[in-house]
N, C-alpha and C positions, 0 to 999 in steps of 0.2 A: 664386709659383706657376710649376711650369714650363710651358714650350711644350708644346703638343699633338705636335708634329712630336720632340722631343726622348723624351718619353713613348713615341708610338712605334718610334723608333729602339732604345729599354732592349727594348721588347717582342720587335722583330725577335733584337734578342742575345743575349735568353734562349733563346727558341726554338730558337738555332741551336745555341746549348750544345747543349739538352735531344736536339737531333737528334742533334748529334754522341755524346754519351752512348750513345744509344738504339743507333746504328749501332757504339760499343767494343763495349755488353754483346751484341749481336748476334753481334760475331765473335769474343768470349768463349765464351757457348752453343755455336757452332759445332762452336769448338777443342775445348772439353771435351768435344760431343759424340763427334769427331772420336775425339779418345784413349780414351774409354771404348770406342768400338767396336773400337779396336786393341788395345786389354787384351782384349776380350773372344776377338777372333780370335787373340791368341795363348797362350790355353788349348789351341788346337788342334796339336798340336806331332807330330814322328816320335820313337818310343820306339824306341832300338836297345837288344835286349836280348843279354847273350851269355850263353854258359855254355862251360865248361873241363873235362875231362874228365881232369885228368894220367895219365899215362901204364900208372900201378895201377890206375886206377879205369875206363881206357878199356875197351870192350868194343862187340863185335860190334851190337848193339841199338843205338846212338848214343841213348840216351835220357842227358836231360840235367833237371837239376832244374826250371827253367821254361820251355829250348825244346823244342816242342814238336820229338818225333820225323822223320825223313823220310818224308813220305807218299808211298804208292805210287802214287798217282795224283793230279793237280794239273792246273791253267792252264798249267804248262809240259810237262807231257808230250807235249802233241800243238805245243807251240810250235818255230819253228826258231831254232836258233842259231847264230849266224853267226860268223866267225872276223874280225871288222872289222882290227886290226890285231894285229900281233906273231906268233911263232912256235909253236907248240905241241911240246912234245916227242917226240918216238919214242917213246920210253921209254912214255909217259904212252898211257893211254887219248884217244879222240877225244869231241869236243863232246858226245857220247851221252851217254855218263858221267855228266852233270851232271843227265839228265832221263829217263834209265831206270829210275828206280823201285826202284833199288837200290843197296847200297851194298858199299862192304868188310866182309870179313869181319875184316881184320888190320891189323898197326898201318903196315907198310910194304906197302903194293899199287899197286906204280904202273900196272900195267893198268887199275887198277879206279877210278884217279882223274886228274883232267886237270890238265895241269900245262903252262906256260909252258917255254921252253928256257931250258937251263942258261946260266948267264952275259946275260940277258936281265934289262932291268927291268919283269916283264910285258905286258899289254898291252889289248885292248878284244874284249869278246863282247858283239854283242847280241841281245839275245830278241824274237822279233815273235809275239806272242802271234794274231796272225790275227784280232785284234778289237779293239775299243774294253772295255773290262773294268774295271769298283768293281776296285779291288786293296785288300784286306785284309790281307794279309800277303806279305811276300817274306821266305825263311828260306834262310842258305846252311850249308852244313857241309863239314868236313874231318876231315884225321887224318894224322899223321905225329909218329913218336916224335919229332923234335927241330925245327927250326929253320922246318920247311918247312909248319908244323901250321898256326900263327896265320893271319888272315885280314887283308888289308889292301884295301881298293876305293873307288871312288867309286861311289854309285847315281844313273843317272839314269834320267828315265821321260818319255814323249812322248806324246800322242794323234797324233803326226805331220801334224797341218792347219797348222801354222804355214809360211806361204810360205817361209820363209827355210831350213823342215828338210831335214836333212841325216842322212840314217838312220845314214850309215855314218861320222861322226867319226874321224878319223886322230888321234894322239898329240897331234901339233900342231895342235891343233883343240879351240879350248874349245866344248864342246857347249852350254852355256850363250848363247852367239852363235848357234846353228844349232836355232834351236825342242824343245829338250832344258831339261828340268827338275833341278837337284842335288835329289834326293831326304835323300840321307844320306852322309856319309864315316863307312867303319868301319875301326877299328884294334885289332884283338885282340891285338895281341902285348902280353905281361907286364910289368910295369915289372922284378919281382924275379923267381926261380924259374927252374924249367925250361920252355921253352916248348912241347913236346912234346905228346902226346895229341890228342884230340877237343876243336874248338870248334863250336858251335853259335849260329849269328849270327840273330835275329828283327827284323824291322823291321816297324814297325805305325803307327798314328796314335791320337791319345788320342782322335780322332772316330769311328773307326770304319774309314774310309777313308782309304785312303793318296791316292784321287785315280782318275780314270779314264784309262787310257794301255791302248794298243797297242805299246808298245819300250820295251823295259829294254834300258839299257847301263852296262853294269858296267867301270868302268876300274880296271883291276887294277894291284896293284903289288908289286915282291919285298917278303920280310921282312926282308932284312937283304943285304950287300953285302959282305961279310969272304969269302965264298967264292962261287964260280958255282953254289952251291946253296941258293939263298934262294925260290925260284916257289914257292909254293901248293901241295901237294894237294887239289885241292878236289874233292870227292867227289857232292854232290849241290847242287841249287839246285831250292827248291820257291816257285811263283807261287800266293796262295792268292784267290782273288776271292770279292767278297761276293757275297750268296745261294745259297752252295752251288755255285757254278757252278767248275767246276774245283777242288774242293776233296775230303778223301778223312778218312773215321774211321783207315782202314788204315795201317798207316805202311811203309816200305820193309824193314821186317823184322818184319811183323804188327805186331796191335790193339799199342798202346802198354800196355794192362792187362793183357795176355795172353800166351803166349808164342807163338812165331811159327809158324807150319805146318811141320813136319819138326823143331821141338824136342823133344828128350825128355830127362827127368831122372829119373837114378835114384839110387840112392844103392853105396858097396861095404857089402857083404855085413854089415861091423862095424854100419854105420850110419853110421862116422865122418866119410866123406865124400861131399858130393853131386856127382854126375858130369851134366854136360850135357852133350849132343849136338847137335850144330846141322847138320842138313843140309840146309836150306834153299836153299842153291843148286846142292845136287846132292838132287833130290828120287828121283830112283831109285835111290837107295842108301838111304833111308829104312826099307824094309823090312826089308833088308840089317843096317843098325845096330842097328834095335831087337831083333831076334832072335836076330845073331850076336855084333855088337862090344860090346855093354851088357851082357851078362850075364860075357863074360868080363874087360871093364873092372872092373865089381863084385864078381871075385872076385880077380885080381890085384894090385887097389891095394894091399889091407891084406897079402895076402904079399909082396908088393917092399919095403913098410915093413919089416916085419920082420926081413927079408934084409940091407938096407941100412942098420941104424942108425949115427948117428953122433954126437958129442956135441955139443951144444947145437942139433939136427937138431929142427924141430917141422913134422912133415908137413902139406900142404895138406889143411883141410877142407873144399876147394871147387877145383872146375877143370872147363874146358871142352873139348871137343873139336869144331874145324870142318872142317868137310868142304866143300871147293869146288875149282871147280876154278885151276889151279896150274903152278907150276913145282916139280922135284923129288919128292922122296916126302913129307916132312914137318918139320916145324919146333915148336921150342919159345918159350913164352917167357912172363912174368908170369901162370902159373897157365894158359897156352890153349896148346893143340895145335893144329896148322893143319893139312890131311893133304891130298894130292892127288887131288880125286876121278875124274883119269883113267887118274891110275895106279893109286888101288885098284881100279878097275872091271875092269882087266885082269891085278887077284891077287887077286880072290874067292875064288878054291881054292887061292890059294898062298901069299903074304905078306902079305895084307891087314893082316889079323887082330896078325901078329904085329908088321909095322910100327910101330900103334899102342900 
């Protein structure tokens, strides 16, 4: 028989197994709980969506197959945007651009969109939305026939309480150090094709929320480095926040279902062709169009056809005409007429008509 004192001792060394046990499967549970909850949080992710418009299929409306439109009114409309680093072009439209509610009518408009300096590798804007704001959606877009179209940026987003922020980030200055959040990197340019036309960039959350921030900062960068003509056209940036707050059905060239205020579409005389009119950003010419230039659009197409045949010639079933205003008298090009609406306005009784 053994010792009582010996018996004991087995007893203490089980126990201490059974404890040490007790204490793995404890930080077993833990772990596992640990990692399920990190699977779970990363269902929640940023969906950058894009869409392409090439260069045939670009058009005045920036409608794109799944981003949505530019809204006329938004969380950035009434936001300011700042010039944090790099140069903006002459050439180029100012910071406005980006949050006017409006966009190009054409594929080359550098008034009507903001651009970086030439020979520049972009640089930093940020948006202070003037509050704390759910962000639902941030949507950017451009346009340019060739190199200058694609989108390239870093998003970041800040509620700015963090002691260390720093609003205004310089190049050399990772904002990621100074109470700035990476949002998203986005990079539109093509792997193959032309890179040309309308891109329309969407950023969202698969929760719903992208996050509550007061500053967006967008660090921009060229597309390309083969010539001093690689910066952006970027044309519009819309901030979209949850519950309706800063958000619009309208889009920056009317209802996305409907056609815009000042559009009108008729057809020539055959029937064979349908003629649009866009005067939308010359709305006092409106009356003008529909009464004078439309009816003689509709009766000249199909005799200029006639006039002008040529072989293997198949005349456009579809073409547009914009009226905004401009440099020069007017311009052609992939099926749209572009026309000056400050120089028609001062040939209503003289060349208008015939210009077009």
């Amino acid at each position: 028989m053994l010792p009582i004192i010996y018996h004991r001792a087995i007893l203490r060394s089980t126990l201490s197994r059974a404890n040490n046990n007790m204490k793995q499967l404890n930080l077993i549970t833990t772990a596992a709980a640990a990692l399920l909850l990190s699977a779970t949080a990363s269902f929640a992710e940023i969906k950058i969506v894009v869409d392409h418009n090439d260069n045939e299929h670009a058009a005045a409306g920036f409608k794109f197959k799944t981003v949505p439109a530019p809204a006329r009114t938004n969380a950035a409309t009434q936001a300011k945007f700042i010039l944090v680093d790099g140069d903006r072009d002459e050439n180029g439209g100012d910071l406005e651009k980006l949050h006017d509610g409006a966009v190009p009518t054409e594929e080359d408009a550098p008034a009507e969109n903001f651009f970086f300096n030439a020979g520049t590798d972009g640089g930093r804007i940020e948006v202070d939305l003037g509050g704390v704001l759910d962000l639902k959606q941030v949507n950017t877009y451009s346009w340019h026939p060739n190199t200058r179209a694609p989108q390239v940026y870093k998003l970041y987003a800040s509620d700015g309480q963090a002691e260390s922020f720093n609003a205004k980030p310089k190049k050399a200055t990772d904002p990621e150090k100074c109470g700035w959040k990476l949002v998203a990197k986005v990079d539109t340019r093509p792997k193959s094709g032309e890179p040309g036309g309308q891109y329309g960039v969407s950023l969202s959350d698969s929760d719903g929320s992208i996050g509550k921030y007061r500053y967006l900062l967008f660090a921009v960068s060229s597309t390309e480095s083969d010539d001093d003509f690689g910066n952006t056209f970027y044309s519009e940036i819309d901030v979209i926040a949850s519950g309706g707050t800063g958000g619009s059905a309208a889009s920056a060239t009317g209802s996305p279902d409907t056609a815009a205020p000042g559009t009108l579409v008729t057809h020539s005389t055959d029937g064979y062709c349908e003629i649009t009119i866009d005067t939308s950003a010359a709305p006092e010419l409106t009356d003008w169009a529909e009464k004078k230039l439309a009816p003689v659009l509709a009766e000249w197409y199909p005799k200029l056809v006639a006039m002008l045949p040529s072989e293997g010639f198949t005349p456009l079933k579809k073409f547009s005409v914009v009226i905004a205003p401009g440099r020069g008298v007017a311009a052609t090009g992939r099926g749209r007429v572009t026309a000056n609406s400050t120089w028609l306005k001062g040939q209503l009784k003289g060349e208008a008509i015939g210009a077009l």
